[in-house]
C-alpha positions as CSV (number, residue, x, y, z in Angstrom):
1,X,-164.1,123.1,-199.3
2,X,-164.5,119.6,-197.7
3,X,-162.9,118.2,-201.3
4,X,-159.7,120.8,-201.0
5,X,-159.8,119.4,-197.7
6,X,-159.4,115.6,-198.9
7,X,-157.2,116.3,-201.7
8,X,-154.6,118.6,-199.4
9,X,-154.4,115.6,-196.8
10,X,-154.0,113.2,-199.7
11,X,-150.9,115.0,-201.0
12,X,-149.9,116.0,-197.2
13,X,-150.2,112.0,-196.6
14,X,-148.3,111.6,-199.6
15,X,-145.5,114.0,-198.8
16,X,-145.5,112.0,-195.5
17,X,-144.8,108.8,-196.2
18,X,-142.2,109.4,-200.0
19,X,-139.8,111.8,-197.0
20,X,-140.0,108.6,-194.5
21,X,-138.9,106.2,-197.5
22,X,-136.8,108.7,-198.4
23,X,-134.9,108.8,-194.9
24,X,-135.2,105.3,-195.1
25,X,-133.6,104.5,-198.1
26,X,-130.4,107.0,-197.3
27,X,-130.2,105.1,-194.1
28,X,-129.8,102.2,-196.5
29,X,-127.7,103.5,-198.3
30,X,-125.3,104.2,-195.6
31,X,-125.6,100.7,-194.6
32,X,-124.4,99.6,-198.2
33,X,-122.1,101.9,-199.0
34,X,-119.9,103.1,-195.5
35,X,-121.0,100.5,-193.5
36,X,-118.4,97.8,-194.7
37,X,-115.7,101.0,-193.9
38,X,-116.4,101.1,-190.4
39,X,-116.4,97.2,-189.8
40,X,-114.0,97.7,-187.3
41,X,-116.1,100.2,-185.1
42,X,-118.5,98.8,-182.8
43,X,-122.1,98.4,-183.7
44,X,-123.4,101.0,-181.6
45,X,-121.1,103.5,-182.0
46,X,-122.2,103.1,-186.0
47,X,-125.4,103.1,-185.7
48,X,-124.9,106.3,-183.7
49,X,-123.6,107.8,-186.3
50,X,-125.5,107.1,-189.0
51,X,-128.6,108.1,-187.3
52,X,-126.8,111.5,-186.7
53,X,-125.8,111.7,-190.4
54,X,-129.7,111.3,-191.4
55,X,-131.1,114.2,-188.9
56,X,-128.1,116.1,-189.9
57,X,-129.3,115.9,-193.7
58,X,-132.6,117.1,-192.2
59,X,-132.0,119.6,-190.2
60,X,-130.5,121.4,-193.5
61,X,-133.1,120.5,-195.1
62,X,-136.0,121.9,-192.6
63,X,-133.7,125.4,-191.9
64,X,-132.9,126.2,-195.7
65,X,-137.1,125.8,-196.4
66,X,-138.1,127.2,-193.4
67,X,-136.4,130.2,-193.4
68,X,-136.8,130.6,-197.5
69,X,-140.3,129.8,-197.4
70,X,-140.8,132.7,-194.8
71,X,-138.2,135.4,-196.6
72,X,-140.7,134.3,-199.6
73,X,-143.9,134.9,-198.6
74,X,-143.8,137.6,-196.1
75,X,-147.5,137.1,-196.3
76,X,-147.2,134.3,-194.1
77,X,-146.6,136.1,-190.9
78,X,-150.0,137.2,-191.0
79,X,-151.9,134.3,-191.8
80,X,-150.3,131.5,-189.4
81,X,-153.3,129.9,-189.7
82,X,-152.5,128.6,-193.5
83,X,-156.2,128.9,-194.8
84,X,-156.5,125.6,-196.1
85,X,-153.0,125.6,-197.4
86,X,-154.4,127.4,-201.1
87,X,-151.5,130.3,-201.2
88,X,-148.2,129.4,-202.7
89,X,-146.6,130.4,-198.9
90,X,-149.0,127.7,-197.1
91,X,-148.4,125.2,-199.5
92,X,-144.9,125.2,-199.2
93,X,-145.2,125.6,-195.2
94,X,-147.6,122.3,-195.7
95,X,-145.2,120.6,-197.5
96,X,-142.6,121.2,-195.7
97,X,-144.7,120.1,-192.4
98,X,-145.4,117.1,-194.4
99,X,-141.8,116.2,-195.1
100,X,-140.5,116.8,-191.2
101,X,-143.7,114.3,-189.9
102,X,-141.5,110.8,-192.2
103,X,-138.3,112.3,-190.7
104,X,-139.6,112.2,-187.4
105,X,-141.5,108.6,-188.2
106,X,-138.1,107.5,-189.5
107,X,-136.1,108.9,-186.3
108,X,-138.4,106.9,-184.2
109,X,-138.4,103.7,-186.0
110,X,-134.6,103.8,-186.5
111,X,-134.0,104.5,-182.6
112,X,-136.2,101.6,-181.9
113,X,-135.1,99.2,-184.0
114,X,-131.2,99.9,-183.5
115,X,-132.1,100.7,-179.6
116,X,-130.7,103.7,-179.5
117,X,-131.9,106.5,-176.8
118,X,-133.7,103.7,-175.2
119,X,-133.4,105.0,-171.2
120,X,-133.8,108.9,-172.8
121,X,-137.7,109.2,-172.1
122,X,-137.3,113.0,-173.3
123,X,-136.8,112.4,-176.4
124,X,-139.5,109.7,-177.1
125,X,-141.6,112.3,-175.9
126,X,-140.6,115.1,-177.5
127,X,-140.9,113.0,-181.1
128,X,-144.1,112.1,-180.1
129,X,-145.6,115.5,-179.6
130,X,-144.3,116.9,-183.0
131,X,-145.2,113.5,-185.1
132,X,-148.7,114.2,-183.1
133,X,-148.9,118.3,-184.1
134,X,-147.5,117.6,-187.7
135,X,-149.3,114.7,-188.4
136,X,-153.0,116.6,-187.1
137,X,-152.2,119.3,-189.5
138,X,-151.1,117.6,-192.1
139,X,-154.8,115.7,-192.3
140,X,-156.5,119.0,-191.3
141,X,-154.8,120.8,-194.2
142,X,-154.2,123.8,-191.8
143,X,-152.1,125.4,-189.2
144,X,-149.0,124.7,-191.6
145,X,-147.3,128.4,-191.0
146,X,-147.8,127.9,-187.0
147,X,-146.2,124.3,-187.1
148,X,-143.3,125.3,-189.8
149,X,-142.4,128.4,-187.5
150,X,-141.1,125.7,-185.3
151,X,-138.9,123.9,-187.2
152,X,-136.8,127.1,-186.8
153,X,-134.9,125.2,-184.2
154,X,-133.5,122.8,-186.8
155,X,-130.8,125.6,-187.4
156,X,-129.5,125.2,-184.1
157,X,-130.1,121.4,-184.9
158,X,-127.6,121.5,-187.5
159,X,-124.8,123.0,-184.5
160,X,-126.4,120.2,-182.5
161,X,-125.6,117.3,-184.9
162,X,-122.2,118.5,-186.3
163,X,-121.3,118.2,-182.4
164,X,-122.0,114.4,-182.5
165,X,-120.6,114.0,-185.7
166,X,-117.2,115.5,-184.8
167,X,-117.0,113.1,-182.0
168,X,-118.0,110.1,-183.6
169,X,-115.4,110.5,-186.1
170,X,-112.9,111.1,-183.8
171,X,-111.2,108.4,-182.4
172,X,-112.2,108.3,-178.5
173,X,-108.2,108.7,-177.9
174,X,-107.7,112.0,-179.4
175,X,-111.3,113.5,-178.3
176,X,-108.8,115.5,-175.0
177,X,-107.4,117.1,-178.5
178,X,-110.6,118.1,-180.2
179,X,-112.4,119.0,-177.3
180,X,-109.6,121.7,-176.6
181,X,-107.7,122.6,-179.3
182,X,-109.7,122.4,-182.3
183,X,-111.2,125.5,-183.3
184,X,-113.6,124.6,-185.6
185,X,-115.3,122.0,-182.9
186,X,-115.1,124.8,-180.4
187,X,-116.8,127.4,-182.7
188,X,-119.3,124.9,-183.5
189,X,-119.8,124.7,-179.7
190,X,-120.1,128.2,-179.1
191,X,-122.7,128.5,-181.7
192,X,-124.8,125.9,-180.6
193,X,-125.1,126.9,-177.2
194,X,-125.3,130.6,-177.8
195,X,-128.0,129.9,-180.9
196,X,-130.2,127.3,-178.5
197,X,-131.3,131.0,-176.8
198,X,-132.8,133.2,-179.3
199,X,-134.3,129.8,-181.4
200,X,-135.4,127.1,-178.8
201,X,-136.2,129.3,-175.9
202,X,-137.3,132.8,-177.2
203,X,-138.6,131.7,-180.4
204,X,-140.8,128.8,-179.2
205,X,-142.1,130.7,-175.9
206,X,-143.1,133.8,-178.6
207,X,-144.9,130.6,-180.6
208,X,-146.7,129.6,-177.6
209,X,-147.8,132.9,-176.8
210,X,-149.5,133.6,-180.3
211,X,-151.0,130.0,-180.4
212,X,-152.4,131.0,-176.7
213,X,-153.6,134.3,-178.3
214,X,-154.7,133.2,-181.5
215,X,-157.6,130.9,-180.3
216,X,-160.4,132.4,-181.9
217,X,-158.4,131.8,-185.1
218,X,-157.9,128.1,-184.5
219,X,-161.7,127.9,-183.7
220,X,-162.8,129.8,-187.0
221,X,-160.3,127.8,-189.2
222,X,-161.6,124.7,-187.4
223,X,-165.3,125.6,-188.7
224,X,-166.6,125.4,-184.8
225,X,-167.6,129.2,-184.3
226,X,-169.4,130.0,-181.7
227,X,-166.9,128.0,-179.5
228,X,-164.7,128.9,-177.1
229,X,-161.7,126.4,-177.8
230,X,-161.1,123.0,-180.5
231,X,-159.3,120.6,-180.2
232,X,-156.7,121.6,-182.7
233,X,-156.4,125.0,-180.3
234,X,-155.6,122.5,-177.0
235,X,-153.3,120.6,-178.8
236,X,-151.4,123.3,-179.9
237,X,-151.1,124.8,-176.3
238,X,-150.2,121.4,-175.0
239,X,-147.4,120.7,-177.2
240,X,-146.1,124.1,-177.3
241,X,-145.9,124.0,-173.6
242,X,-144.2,120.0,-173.3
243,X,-142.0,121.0,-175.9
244,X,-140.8,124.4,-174.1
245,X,-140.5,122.4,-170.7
246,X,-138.3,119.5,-172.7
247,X,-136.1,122.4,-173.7
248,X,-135.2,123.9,-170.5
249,X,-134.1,120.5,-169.2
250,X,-132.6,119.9,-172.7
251,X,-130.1,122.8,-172.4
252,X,-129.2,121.9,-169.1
253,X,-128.2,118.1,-169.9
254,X,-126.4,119.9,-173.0
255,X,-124.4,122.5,-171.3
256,X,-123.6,120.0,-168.1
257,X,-122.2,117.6,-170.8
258,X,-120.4,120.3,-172.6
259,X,-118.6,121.3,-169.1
260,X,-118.4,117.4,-167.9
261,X,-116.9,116.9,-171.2
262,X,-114.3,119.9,-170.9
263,X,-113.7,118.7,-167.7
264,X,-112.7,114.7,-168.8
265,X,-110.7,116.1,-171.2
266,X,-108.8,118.6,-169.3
267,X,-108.1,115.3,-166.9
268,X,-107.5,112.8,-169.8
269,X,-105.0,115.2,-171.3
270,X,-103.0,116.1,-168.1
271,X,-102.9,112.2,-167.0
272,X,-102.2,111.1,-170.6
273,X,-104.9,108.4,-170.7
274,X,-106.7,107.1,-173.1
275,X,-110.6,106.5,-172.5
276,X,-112.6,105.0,-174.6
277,X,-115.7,106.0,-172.9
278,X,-114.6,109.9,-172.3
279,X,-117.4,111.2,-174.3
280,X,-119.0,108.4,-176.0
281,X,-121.6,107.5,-172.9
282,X,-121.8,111.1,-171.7
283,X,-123.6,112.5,-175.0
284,X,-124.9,109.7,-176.5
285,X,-128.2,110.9,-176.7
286,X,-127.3,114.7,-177.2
């Protein structure tokens, strides 16, 4: 067992690190290859982008695996747990696990070296406690259904980041346009604010709940029986409950941007002006 153990963090580790050069070398990639079209933009405003593009790429990514590894192996939804990760279902739920932790390692090192989200403590944090949860259970070889369950939100992600990236690619003149007349931005608005519901807030409170509930099956998976709690069990509880609280103040920064934005628009339209900085600094860090 304590060899499965070692040789499923090995590959976990593995998995890690090949999707955070991965990212890594897109993000390169971007650099080499659009970069020297977009010259003219200013720095930030590119870097802003390409860091959407990446978690874009992931969030289809995570959704498509998620949701197929899950349709795949019903069995799954009885044994969160993962035992050890030696079923074809908790493998893949490792792996994918695995792969989200060097996304999130990537997001975090490409925000702090371009300085983006710098004065946006909530997302620091929120990074944090899933590089933290992934990481632990990634070198524990366990818990890999529980932690993929959460990656559920990536499909509202994907709503999330084709918002930014229809702004970004807008000129900031013609954003009063988009904002109000384009149908396809305005469904994609719809659905990310009517999706963030049922997958942020009812899927991850029903997550918390069996984590809470499940604690004598964290303690038996984490070899301590005769225990009341591990540490893997307090961990779990902790992060399900930051990340739940980070959501609630997440939807209400989203949908007071959504209406500011409206609102700018609405003005910038009817006034016929042309602001550079309409949306740009309002949702820079949605």
């Amino acid at each position: 067992m304590n060899l499965l153990l070692k040789s499923g963090s090995v590959r976990g580790l593995a998995t890690l690190g090949a999707s955070f050069a991965g990212f890594l070398v897109g993000r390169l990639a971007l650099d080499i290859l659009v970069q020297p079209l977009l010259k003219h933009w200013p720095k930030k405003r590119r870097n802003l982008l390409f860091n959407h593009a990446m978690s874009y790429v992931h969030a289809w990514i995570s959704s498509v695996w998620v949701v197929s590894t899950f349709l795949t192996h019903r069995e799954l939804w009885d044994d969160l747990g993962g035992k050890l990760g030696t079923s074809p279902g908790a493998a893949s739920a490792q792996n994918l696990i695995a792969m989200s932790a060097g996304y999130f390692l990537y997001d975090m090192v490409d925000m702090y070296v371009r300085r983006l989200s710098w004065d946006s403590i909530g997302i620091w944090i929120h990074h944090s406690i899933v590089l933290s949860c992934f990481t632990s259970g990634v070198m524990v070889c366990k818990y890999g259904a529980y932690l993929s369950l959460t990656l559920l939100v990536e499909l509202n992600g994907i709503f999330l980041h084709q918002r930014k990236l229809f702004l970004l690619l807008t000129p900031p003149e013609q954003h009063p346009d988009l904002l109000l007349n384009s149908i396809s931005f305005r469904l994609n608005s719809a659905l990310l604010l009517t999706s963030f519901i049922p997958l942020r807030f009812i899927g991850n409170w029903w997550l918390a709940w069996r984590v809470w509930k499940d604690r004598d099956v964290y303690v038996a998976l984490s070899g301590r029986t005769g225990q009341s709690w591990c540490w893997e069990w307090v961990l779990g509880n902790t992060g399900m409950a930051l990340i739940n609280v980070y959501n609630i103040a997440f939807f209400r920064e989203l949908w007071g941007s959504e209406r500011k934005s409206i609102r700018n628009a609405k003005k910038a339209k009817k006034d016929g002006e042309k602001s550079d900085h309409l949306l740009m600094e309002d949702d820079e860090d949605l």
